[in-house]
Steps between C-alpha positions, in 0.01 A plus 500: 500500500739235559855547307790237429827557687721729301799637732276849556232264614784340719592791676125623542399162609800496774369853606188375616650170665708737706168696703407111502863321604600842701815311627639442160626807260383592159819348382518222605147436419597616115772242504254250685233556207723524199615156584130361488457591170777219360292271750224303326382382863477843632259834340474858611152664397488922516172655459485807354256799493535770284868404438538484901589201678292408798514180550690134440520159576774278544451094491699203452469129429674357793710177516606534843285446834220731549286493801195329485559301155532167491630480107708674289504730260288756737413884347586735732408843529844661640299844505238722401455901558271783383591867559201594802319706303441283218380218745089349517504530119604144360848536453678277709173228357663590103854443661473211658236308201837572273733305754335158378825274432 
């Protein structure tokens, strides 16, 4: 199940993108993803299973350069992750259908 970004979801969501981003703290992730949700250009998707997160996406729409475009606006997927054992069933396929700008 896919959820909206309440500051739980935040914090869960910024979980995950650490074991993703290993180089980069829960915090700083938390601050990272609170400020995407007052970003219309930016969304965070958490996917939930039995009220446990396992997965999320993170895209943007883009203004700047982006390899390989030519034109602007671009969607970008900044990152997507699924906990290992929840991989091969179609998760990160719901995540990243949702990140359609």
């Amino acid at each position: 199940m896919l959820t909206e970004m309440t500051i739980n979801a935040v914090h869960l969501a910024a979980v995950l993108a650490s074991q993703l981003w290993q180089s980069t703290t829960e915090e700083e992730l938390t601050h990272e993803f609170t400020q995407v949700t007052h970003n219309e250009s930016e969304i965070i998707y958490l996917y939930l299973e039995a009220n446990e997160a396992i997965g999320f996406a993170h895209a943007s729409l883009r203004m700047d350069y982006v390899e390989e475009t030519s034109t602007t606006p671009v969607g970008y997927l900044e990152g997507v992750y699924v906990l290992s054992e929840h991989r091969r069933k179609g998760i990160a396929q719901i995540l990243l259908s949702a990140c359609d700008f």
